[in-house]
FIROSE-338443 format. One record per residue (C-alpha): residue number from 1; residue in three letters; y, z, x. Coordinates in Angstrom, 1 decimal. Layout:
<bafis>
  nr rest      Y      Z      X
 NUM  ALA      Y      Z      X
...
</bafis>
This chain:
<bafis>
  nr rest      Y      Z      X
   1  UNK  -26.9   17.9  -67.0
   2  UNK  -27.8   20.5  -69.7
   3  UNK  -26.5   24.2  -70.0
   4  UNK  -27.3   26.1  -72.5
   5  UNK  -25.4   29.4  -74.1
   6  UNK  -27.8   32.0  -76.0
   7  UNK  -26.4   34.6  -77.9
   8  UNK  -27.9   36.9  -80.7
   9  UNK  -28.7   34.7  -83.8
  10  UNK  -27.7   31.2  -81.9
  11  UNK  -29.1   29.3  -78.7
  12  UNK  -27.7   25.9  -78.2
  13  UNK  -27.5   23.2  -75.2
  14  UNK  -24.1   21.7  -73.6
  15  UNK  -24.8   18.3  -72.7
  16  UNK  -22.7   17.0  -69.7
  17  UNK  -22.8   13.2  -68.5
  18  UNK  -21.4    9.8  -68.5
  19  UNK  -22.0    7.4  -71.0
  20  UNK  -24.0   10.0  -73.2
  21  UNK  -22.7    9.5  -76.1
  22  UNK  -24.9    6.3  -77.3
  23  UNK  -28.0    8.9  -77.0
  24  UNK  -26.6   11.5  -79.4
  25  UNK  -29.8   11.7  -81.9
  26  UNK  -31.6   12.4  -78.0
  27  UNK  -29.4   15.5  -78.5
  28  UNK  -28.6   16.3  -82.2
  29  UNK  -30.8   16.6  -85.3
  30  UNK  -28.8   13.7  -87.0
  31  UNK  -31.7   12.7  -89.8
  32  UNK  -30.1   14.4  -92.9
  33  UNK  -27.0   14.1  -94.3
  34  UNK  -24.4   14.3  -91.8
  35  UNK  -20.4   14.2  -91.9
  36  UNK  -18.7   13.0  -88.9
  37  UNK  -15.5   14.4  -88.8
  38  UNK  -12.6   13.0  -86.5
  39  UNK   -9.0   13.1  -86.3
  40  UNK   -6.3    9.9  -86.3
  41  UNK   -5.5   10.0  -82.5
  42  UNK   -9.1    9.6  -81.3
  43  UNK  -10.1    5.7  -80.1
  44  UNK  -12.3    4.9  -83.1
  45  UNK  -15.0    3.8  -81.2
  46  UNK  -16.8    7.5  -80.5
  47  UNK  -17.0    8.4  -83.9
  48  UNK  -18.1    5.0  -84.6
  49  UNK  -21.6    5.5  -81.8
  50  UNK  -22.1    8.6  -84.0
  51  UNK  -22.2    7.1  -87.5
  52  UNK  -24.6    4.6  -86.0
  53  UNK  -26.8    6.8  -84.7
  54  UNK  -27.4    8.7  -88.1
  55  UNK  -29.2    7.2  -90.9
  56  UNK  -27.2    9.1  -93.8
  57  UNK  -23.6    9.6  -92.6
  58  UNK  -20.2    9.1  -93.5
  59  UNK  -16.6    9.0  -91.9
  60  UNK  -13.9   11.9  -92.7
  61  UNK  -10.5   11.3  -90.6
  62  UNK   -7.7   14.2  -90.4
  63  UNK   -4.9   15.1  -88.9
  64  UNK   -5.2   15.7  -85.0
  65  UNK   -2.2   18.1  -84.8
  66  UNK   -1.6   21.9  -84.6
  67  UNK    0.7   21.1  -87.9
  68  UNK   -2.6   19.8  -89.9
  69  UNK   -4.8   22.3  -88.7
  70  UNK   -4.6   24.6  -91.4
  71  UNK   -6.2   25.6  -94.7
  72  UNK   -5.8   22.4  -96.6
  73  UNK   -6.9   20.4  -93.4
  74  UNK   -9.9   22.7  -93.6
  75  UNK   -9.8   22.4  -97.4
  76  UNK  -10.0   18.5  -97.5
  77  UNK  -13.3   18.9  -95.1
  78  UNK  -14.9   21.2  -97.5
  79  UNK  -13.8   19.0 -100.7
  80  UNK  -15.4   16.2  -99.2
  81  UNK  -18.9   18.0  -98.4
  82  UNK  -18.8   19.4 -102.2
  83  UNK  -17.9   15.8 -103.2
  84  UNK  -20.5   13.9 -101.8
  85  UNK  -23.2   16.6 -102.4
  86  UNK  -23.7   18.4  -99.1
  87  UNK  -26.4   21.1  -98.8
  88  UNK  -27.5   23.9  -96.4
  89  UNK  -29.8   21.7  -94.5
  90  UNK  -27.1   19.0  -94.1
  91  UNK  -24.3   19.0  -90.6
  92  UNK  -20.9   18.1  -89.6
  93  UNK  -20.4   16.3  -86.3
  94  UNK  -16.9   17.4  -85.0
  95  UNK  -15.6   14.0  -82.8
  96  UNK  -12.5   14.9  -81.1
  97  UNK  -10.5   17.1  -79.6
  98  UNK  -10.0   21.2  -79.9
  99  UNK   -7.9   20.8  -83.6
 100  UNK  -10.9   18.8  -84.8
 101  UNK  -13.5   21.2  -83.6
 102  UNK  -12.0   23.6  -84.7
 103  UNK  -11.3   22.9  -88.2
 104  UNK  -14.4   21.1  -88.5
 105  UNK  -16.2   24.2  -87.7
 106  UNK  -14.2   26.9  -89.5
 107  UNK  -15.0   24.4  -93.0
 108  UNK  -18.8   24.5  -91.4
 109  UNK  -18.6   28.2  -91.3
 110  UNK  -17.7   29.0  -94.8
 111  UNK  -19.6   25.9  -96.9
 112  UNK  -22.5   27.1  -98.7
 113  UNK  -21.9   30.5  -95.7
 114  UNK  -22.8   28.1  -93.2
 115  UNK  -24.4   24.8  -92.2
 116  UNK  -24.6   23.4  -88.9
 117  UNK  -22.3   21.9  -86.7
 118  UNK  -22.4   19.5  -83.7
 119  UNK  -19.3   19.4  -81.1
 120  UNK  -18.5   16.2  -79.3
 121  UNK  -15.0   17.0  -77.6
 122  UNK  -13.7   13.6  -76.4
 123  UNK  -10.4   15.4  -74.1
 124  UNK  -10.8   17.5  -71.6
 125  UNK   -8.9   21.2  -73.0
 126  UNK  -11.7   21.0  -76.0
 127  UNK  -14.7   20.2  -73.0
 128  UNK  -13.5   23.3  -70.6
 129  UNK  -12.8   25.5  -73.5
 130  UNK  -13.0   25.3  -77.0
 131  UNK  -16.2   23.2  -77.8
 132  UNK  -18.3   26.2  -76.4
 133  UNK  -18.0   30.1  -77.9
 134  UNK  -18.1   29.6  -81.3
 135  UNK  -14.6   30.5  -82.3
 136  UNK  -12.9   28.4  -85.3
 137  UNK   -9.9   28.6  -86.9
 138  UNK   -7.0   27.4  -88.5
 139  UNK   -3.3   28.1  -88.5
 140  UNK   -1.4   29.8  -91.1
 141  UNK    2.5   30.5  -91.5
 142  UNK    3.5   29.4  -88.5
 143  UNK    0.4   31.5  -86.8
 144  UNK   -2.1   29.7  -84.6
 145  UNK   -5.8   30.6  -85.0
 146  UNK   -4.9   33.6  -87.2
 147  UNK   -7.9   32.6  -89.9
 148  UNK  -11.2   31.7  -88.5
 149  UNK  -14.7   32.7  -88.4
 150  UNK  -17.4   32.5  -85.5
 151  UNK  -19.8   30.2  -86.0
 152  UNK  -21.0   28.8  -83.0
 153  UNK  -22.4   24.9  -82.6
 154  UNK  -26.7   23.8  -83.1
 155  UNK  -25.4   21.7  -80.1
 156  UNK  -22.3   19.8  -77.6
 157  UNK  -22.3   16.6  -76.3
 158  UNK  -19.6   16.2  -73.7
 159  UNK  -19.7   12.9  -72.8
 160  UNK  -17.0   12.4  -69.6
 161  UNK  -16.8    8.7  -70.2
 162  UNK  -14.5    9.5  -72.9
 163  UNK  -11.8   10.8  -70.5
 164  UNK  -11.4    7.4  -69.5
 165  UNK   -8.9    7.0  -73.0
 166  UNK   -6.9   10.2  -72.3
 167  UNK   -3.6    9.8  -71.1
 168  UNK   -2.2   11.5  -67.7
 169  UNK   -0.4   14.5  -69.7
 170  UNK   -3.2   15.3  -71.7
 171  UNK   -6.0   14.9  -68.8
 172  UNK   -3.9   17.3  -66.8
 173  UNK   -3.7   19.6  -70.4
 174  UNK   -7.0   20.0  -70.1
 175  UNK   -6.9   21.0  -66.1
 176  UNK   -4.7   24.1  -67.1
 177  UNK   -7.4   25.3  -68.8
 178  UNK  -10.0   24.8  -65.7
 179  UNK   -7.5   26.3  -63.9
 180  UNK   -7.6   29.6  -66.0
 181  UNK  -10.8   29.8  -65.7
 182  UNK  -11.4   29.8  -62.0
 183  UNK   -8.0   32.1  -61.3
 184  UNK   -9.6   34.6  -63.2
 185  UNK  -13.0   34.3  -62.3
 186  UNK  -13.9   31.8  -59.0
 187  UNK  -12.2   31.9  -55.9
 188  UNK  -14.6   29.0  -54.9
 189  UNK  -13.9   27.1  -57.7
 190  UNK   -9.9   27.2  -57.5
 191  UNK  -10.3   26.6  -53.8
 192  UNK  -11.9   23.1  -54.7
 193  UNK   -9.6   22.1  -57.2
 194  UNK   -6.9   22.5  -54.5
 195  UNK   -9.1   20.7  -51.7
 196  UNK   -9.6   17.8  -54.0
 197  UNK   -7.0   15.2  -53.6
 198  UNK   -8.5   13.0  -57.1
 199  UNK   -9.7   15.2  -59.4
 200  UNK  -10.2   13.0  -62.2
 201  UNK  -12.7   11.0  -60.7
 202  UNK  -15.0   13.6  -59.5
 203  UNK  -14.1   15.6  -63.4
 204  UNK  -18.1   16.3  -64.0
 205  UNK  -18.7   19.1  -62.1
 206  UNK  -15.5   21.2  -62.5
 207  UNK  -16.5   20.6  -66.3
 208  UNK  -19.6   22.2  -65.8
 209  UNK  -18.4   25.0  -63.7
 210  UNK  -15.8   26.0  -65.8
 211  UNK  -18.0   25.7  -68.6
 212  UNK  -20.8   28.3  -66.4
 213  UNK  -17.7   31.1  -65.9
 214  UNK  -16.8   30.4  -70.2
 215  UNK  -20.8   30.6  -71.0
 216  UNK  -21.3   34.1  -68.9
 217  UNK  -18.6   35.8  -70.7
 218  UNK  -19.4   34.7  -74.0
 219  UNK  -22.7   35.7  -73.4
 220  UNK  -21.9   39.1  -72.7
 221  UNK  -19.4   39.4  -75.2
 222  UNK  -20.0   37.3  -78.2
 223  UNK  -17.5   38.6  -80.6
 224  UNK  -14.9   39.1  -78.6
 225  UNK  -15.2   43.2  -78.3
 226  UNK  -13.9   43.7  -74.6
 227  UNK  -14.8   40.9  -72.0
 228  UNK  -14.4   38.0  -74.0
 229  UNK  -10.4   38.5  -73.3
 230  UNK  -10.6   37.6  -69.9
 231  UNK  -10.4   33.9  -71.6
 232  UNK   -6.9   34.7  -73.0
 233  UNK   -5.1   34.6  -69.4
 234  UNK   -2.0   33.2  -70.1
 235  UNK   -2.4   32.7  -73.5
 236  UNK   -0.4   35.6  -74.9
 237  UNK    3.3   34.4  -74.0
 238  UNK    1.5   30.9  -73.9
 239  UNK    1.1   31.1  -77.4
 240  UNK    4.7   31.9  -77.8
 241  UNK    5.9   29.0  -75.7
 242  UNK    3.9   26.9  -78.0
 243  UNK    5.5   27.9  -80.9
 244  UNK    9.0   28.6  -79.7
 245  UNK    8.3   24.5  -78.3
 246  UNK    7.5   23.2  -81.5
 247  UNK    6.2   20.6  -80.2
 248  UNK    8.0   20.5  -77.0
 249  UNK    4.9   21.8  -75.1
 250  UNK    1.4   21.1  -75.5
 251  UNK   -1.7   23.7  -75.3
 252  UNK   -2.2   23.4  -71.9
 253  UNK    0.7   22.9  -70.6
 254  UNK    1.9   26.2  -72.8
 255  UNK   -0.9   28.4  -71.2
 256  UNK    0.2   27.5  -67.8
 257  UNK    3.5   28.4  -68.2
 258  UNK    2.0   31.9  -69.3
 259  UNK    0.0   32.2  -67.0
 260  UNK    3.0   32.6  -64.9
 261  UNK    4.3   35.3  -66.4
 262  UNK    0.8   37.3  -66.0
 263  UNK    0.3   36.2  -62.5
 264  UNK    1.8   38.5  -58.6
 265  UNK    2.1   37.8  -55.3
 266  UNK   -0.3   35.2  -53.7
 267  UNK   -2.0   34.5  -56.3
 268  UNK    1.3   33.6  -58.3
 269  UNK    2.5   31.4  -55.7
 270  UNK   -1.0   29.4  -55.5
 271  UNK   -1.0   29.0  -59.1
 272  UNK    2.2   27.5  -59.4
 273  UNK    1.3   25.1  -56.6
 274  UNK   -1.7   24.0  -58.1
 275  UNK   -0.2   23.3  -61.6
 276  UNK    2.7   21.7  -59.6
 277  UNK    0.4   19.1  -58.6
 278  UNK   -1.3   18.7  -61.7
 279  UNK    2.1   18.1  -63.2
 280  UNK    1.9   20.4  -65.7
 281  UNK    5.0   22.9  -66.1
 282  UNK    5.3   26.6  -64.7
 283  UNK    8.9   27.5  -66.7
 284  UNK    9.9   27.3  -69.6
 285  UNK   13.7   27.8  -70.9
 286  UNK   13.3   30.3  -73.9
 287  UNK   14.7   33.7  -73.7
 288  UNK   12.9   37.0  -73.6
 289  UNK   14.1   37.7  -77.4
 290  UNK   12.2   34.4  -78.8
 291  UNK    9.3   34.9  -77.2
 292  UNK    8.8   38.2  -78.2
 293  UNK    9.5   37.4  -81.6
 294  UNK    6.4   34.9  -81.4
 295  UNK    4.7   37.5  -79.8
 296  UNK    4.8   40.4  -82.7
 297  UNK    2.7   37.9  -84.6
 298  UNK   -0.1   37.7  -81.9
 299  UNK   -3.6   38.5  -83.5
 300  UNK   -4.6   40.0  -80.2
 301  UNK   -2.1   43.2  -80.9
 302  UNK   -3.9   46.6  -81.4
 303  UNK   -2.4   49.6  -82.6
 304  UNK   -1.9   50.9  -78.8
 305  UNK   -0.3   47.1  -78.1
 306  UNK   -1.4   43.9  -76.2
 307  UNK   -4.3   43.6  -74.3
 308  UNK   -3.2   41.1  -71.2
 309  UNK   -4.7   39.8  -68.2
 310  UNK   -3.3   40.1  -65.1
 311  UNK   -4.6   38.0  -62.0
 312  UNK   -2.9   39.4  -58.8
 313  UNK   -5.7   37.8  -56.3
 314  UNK   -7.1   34.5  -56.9
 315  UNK  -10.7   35.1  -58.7
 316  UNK  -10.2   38.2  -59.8
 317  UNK   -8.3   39.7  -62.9
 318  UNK   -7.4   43.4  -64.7
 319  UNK   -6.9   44.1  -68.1
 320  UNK   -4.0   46.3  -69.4
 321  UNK   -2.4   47.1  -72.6
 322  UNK    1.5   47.1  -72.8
 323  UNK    3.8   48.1  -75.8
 324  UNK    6.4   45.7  -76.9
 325  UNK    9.1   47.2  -74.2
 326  UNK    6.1   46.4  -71.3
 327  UNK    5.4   43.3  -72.1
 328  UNK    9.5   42.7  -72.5
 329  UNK    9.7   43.9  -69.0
 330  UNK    7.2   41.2  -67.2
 331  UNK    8.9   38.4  -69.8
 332  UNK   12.3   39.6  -68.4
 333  UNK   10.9   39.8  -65.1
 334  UNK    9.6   35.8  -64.8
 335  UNK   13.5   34.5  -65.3
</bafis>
């Protein structure tokens, strides 16, 4: 299955199957120079089809962590393309997860002002979400995502297959994510997801749907003006949980939790049922007074305060913007 997300100045395809990996040149322009970029928790093996598949390429690992995305992670990527003479007309193939892609893309970005990139997410949170859109970014003081660039990918190759490696807790990291997508934008879809009693096995198509909802909005909003923020349900205290955590909570299972707090009524208790059964968590211990400490930090602050996204019925969502003593209210609220 192919989808494909065209936007001013970029058109690329999202290639969705089993066992697709092996026919990556089928998909990418892998005859030049090509860095294949990976990080230390991947099974070596996917990186490994890539390399084999390019006539001129060589192996980069780093760090697969929030706490190694940052400058010099993106610094050691760029080093390495300067070191072994990388040009405009050369690539980077990003093999991993969303800390991979990401950094592997921001250092794509800003060489030379830009050389291609190829995304082959191997978990599911990077397939749903971040392989697609064209945001990159790395972390700096203690902020996630605050330096980045857009730059979107000549191509992604989510190959499901690779799920098969991916533990239970990061498998259902990834399903908080899906889950976002379809509580702010497809009734049908979130209706599925709770009829389906083995998600995992039948992954492919709520991959593809989810991907649909992410490829609509981007479309419409490639730079992140207005509509793009729809994606951020959840991710506002999220992102606070996920620092406050350090480490305590991953990605996914940080979004759901803020979610949460962003959610009413049925749709709350729906929600919290369906992330229930995905075992991911729906509260998290911290007080109102840490989070909003995180918060203050938040890129997505404007000068009239945060934009959020508040789902009250399943499939549908609002914006509003709260000042600090709003958005300390609903925190207050969720205990």
């Amino acid at each position: 299955m192919t989808l494909r997300c065209q936007i001013p100045g970029a058109s690329y395809g999202i290639h969705i199957g089993s066992g697709i990996l092996a026919d990556a040149p089928r998909f990418f322009n892998l005859g030049r120079k090509v860095l294949v970029v990976t990080d230390d928790g991947v099974p070596p093996q996917y990186a490994q089809m890539v390399l084999a598949a390019c006539p001129d390429a060589s192996l980069l690992t780093v760090p697969g962590t929030e706490s190694g995305k940052t400058l010099a992670g993106a610094g050691l990527i760029l080093e390495t393309l300067l070191e072994r003479k990388f040009g405009r007309g050369d690539a980077i193939v990003a093999v991993g997860g969303g800390v991979v892609g990401d950094m592997a893309g921001f250092a794509a970005a800003i060489y030379m002002r830009g050389i291609d990139y190829y995304n082959v997410p191997t978990t599911l949170l990077s397939q749903v979400d971040s392989s697609v859109g064209g945001k990159t970014a790395v972390n700096l003081g203690g902020v996630k995502n605050v330096v980045g660039a857009f730059h979107h990918p000549s191509g992604v190759l989510i190959d499901t297959a690779t799920l098969d490696t991916l533990s239970p807790r990061l498998f259902a990291e990834g399903l908080a994510e899906l889950v976002k997508m379809a509580a702010t934008s497809d009734s049908a879809l979130f209706a599925r997801l709770e009829a389906c009693s083995d998600v995992r096995s039948c992954i492919e198509p709520f991959i593809a749907d989810a991907l649909c909802i992410k490829i609509d909005v981007v479309q419409q909003d490639p730079t992140e003006k207005g509509l793009r923020a729809v994606l951020n349900f959840g991710h506002t205290v999220g992102h606070a949980i996920e620092a406050a955590g350090q480490g305590r909570y991953l990605h996914g299972e940080s979004v759901a939790i803020g979610m949460t707090y962003m959610s009413s009524g049925e749709a709350l208790e729906r929600l919290e049922a369906l992330l229930e059964r995905f075992g991911l968590p729906v509260r998290a211990d911290f007080s109102t007074d840490t989070l909003m400490k995180y918060i203050a930090s938040d890129k997505k602050k404007t000068a009239d305060g945060f934009k959020l996204v508040q789902v009250s019925s399943i499939g549908s969502y609002k914006f509003m913007t709260a000042g600090a003593d709003e958005l300390r209210r609903i925190i207050s609220s969720r205990k």
